[in-house]
MDAnalysis code that builds the backbone (N, CA, C; Angstrom):
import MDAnalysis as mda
import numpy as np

u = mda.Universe.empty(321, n_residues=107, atom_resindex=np.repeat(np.arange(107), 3), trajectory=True)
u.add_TopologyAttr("name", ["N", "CA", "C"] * 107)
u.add_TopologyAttr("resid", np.arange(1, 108))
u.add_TopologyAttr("resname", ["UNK", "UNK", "UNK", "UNK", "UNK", "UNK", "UNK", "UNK", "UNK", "UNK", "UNK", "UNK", "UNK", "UNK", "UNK", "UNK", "UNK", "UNK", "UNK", "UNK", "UNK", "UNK", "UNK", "UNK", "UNK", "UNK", "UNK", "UNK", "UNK", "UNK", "UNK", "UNK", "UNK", "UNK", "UNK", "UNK", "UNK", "UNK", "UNK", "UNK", "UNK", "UNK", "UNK", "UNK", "UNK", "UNK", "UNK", "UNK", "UNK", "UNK", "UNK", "UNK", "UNK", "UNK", "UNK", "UNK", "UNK", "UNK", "UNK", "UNK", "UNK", "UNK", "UNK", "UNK", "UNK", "UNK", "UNK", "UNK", "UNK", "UNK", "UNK", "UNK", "UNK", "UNK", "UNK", "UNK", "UNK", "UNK", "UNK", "UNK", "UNK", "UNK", "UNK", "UNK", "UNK", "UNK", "UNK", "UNK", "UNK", "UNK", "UNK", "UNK", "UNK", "UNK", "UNK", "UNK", "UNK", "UNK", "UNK", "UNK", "UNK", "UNK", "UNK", "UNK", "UNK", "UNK", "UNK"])
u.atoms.positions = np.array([
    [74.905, 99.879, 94.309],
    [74.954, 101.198, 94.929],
    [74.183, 102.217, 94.089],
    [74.054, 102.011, 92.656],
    [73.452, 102.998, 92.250],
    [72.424, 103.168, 92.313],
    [71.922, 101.767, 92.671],
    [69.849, 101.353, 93.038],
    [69.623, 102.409, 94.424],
    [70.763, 102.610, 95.171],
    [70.642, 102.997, 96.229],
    [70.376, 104.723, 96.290],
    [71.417, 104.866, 95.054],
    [71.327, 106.534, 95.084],
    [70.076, 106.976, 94.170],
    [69.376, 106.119, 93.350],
    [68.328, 106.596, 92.692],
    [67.331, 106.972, 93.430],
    [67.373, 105.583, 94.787],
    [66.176, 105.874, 95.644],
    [66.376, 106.944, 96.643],
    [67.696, 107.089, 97.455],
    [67.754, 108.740, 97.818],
    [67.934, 109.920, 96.770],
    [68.210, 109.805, 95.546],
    [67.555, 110.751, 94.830],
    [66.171, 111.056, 94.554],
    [65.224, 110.072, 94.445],
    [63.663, 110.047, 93.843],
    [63.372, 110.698, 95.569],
    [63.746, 110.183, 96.619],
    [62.871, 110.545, 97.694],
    [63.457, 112.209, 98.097],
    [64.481, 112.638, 97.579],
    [65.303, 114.039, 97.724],
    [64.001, 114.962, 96.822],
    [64.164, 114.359, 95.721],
    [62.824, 115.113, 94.815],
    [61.644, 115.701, 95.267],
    [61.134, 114.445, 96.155],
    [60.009, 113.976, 96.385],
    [59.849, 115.415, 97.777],
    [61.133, 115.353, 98.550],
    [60.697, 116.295, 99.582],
    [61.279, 117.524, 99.097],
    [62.032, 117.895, 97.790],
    [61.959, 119.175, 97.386],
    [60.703, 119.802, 97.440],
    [59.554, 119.427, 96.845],
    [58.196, 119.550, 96.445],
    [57.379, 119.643, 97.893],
    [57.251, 118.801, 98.574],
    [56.926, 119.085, 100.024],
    [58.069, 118.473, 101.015],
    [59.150, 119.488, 101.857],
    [59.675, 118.921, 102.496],
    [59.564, 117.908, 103.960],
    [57.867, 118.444, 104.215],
    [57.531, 118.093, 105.579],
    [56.579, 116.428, 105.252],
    [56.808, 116.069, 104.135],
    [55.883, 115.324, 104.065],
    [56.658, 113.852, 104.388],
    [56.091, 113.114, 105.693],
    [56.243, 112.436, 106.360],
    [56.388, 110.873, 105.948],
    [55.927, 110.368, 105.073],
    [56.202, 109.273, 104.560],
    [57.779, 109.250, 103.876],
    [58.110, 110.763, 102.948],
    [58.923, 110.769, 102.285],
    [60.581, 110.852, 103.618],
    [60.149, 111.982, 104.306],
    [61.350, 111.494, 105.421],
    [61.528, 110.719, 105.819],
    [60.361, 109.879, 106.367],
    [60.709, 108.417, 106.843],
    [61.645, 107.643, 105.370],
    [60.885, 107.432, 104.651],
    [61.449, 106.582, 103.360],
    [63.341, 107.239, 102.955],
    [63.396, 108.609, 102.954],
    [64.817, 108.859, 103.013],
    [65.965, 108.710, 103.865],
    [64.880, 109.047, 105.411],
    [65.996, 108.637, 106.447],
    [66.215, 106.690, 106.108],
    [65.296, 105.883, 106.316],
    [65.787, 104.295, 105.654],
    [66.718, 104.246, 104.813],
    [66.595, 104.574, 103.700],
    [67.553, 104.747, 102.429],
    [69.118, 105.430, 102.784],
    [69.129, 106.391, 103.702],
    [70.679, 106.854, 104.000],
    [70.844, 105.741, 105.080],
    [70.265, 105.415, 106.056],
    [70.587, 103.996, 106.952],
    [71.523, 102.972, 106.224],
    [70.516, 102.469, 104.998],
    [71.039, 101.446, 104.146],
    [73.182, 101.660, 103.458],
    [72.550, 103.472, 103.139],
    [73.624, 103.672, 102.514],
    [74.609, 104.092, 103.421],
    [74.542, 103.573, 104.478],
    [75.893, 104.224, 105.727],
    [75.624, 105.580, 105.875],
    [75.013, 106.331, 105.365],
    [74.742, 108.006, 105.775],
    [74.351, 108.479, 107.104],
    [75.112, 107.846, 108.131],
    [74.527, 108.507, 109.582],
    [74.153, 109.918, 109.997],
    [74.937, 110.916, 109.345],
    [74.845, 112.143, 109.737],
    [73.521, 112.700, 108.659],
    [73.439, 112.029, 107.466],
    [72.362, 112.674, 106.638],
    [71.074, 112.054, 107.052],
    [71.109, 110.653, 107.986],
    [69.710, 110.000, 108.397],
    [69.464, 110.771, 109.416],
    [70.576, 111.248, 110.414],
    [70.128, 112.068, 111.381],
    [69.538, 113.242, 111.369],
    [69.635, 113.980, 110.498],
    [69.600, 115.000, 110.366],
    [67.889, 114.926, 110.103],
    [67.882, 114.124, 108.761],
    [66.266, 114.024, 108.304],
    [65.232, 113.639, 109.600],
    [65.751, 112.566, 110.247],
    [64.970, 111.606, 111.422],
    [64.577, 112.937, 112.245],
    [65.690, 114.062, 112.187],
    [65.266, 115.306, 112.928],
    [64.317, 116.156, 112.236],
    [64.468, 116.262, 111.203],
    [63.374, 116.894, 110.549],
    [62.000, 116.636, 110.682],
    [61.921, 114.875, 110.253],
    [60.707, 114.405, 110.577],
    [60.031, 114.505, 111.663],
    [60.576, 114.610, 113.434],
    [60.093, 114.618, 114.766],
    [59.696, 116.735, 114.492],
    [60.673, 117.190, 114.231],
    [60.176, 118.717, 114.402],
    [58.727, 118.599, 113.392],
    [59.077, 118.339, 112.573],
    [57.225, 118.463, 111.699],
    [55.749, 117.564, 111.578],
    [56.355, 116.141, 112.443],
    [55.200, 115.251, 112.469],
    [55.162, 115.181, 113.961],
    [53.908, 114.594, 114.771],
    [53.842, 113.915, 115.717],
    [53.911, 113.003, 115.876],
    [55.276, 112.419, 115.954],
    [55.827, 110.562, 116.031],
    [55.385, 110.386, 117.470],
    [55.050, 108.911, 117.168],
    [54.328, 108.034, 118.452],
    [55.281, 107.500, 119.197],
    [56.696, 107.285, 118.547],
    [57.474, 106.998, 119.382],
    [58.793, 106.918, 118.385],
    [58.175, 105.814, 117.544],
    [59.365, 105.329, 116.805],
    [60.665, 105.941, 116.314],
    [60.180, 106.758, 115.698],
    [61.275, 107.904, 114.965],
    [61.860, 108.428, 116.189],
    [61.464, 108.376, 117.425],
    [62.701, 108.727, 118.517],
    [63.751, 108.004, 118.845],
    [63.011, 106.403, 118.820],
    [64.164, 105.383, 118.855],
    [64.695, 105.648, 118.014],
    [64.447, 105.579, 116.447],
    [65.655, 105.487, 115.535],
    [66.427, 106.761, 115.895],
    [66.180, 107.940, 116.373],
    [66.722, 109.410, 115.931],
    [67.933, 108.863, 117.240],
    [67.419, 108.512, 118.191],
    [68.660, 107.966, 119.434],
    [69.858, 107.240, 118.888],
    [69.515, 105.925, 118.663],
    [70.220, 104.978, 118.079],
    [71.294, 105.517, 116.909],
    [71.198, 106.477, 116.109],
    [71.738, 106.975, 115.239],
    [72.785, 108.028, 115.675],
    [72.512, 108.850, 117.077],
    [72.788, 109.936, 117.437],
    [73.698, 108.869, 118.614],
    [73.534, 108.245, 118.988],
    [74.550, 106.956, 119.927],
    [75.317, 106.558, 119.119],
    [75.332, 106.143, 117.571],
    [76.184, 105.577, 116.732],
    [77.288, 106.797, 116.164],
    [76.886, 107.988, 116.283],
    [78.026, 109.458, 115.561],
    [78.123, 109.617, 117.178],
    [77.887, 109.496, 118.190],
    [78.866, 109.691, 119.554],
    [77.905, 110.816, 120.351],
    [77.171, 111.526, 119.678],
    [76.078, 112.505, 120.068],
    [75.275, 112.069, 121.571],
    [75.438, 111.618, 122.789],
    [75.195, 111.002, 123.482],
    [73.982, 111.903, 124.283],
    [73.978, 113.565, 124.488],
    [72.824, 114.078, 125.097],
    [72.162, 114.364, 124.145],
    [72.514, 114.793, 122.910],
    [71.043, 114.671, 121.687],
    [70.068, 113.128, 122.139],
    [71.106, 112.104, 121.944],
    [70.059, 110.534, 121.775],
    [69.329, 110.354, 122.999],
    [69.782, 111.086, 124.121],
    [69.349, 111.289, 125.259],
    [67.940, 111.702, 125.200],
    [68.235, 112.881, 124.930],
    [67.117, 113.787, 124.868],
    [66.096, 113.404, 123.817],
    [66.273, 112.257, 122.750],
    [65.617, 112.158, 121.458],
    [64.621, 110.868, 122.400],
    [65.694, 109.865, 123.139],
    [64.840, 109.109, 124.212],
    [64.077, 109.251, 125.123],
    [63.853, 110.466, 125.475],
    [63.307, 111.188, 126.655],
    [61.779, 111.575, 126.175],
    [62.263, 111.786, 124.878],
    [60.864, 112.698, 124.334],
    [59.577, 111.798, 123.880],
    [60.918, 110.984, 122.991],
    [60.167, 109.591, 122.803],
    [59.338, 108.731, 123.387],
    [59.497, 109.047, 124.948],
    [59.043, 107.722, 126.133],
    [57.857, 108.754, 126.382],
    [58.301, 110.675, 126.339],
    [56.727, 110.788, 126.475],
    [55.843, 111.135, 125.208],
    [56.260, 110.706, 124.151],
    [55.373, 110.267, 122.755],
    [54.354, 109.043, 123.157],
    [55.536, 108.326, 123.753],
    [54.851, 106.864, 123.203],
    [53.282, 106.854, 124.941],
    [53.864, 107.353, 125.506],
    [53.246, 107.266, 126.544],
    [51.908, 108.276, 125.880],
    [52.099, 109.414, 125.739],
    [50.656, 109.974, 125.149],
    [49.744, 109.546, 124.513],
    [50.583, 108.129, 123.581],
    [49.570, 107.339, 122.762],
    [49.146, 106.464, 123.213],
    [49.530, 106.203, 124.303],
    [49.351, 104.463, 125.084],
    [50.265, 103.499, 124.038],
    [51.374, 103.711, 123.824],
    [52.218, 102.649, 123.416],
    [53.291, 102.430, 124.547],
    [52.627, 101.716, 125.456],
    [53.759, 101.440, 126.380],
    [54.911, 100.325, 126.048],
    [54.655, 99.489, 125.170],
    [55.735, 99.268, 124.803],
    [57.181, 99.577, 124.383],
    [56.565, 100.521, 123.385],
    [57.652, 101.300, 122.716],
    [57.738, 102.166, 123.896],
    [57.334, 102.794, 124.878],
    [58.101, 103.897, 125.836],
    [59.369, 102.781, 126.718],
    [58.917, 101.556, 126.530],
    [59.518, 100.525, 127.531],
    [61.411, 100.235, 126.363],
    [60.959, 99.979, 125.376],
    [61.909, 99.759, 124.538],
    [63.170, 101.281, 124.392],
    [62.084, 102.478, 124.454],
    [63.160, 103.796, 124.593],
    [63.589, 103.618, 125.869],
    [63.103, 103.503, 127.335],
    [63.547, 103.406, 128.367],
    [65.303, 102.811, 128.426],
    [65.111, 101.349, 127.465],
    [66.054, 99.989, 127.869],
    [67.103, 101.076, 127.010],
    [66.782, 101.713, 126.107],
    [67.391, 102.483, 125.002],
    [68.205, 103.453, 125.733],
    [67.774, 103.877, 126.659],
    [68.191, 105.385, 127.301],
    [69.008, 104.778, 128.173],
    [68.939, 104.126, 129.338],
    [69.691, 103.238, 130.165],
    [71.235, 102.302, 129.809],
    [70.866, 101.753, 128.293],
    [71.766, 101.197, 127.604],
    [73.036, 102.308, 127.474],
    [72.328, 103.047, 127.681],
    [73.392, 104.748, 126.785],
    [73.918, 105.344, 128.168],
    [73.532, 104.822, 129.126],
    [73.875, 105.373, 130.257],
    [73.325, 106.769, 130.974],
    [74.053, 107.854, 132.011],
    [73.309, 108.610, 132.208],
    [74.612, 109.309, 132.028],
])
């Protein structure tokens, strides 16, 4: 566990210095995943979509996370946005995978 908190400490650092910087949210939201931190991955996974243009991915995870704390029209809405991310990029896959995502969650 402590391997765990060094690495959400080094990546906490890392976005003191620039908070918007996109590798480092991604890499922190993983690291609270690992460490059971749902509400602190969520939060970041949100950070990261308000300041980068995610292609898709980071919507699935931001859903999936926001379905797991009970948040059911956030993950909604995190799937929604997602399908038209992925679609702007031509990743129809991933809009296909948020779709099964959104449906799974019901309406």
């Amino acid at each position: 566990m402590e391997n765990a908190q060094n690495r959400i400490d080094y990546f906490e650092r890392m976005l003191a210095d620039n908070p918007e910087n996109p590798t480092g949210l991604l890499a922190l939201a993983n690291e609270y995943k690992k460490a059971g931190r749902d509400e602190d991955e969520a939060a970041v996974l949100k950070r990261y979509v308000e300041a980068n243009e995610d292609e898709g991915n980071a919507y699935l995870r931001l859903g999936e996370v926001l379905t797991k704390l009970g948040r059911e029209d956030e993950a909604r809405e995190a799937y929604g946005t997602g399908i038209r991310q992925a679609e702007k990029f031509g990743h129809s896959g991933m809009a296909e995978d948020l779709r099964l995502a959104q449906v799974q969650l019901g309406r």
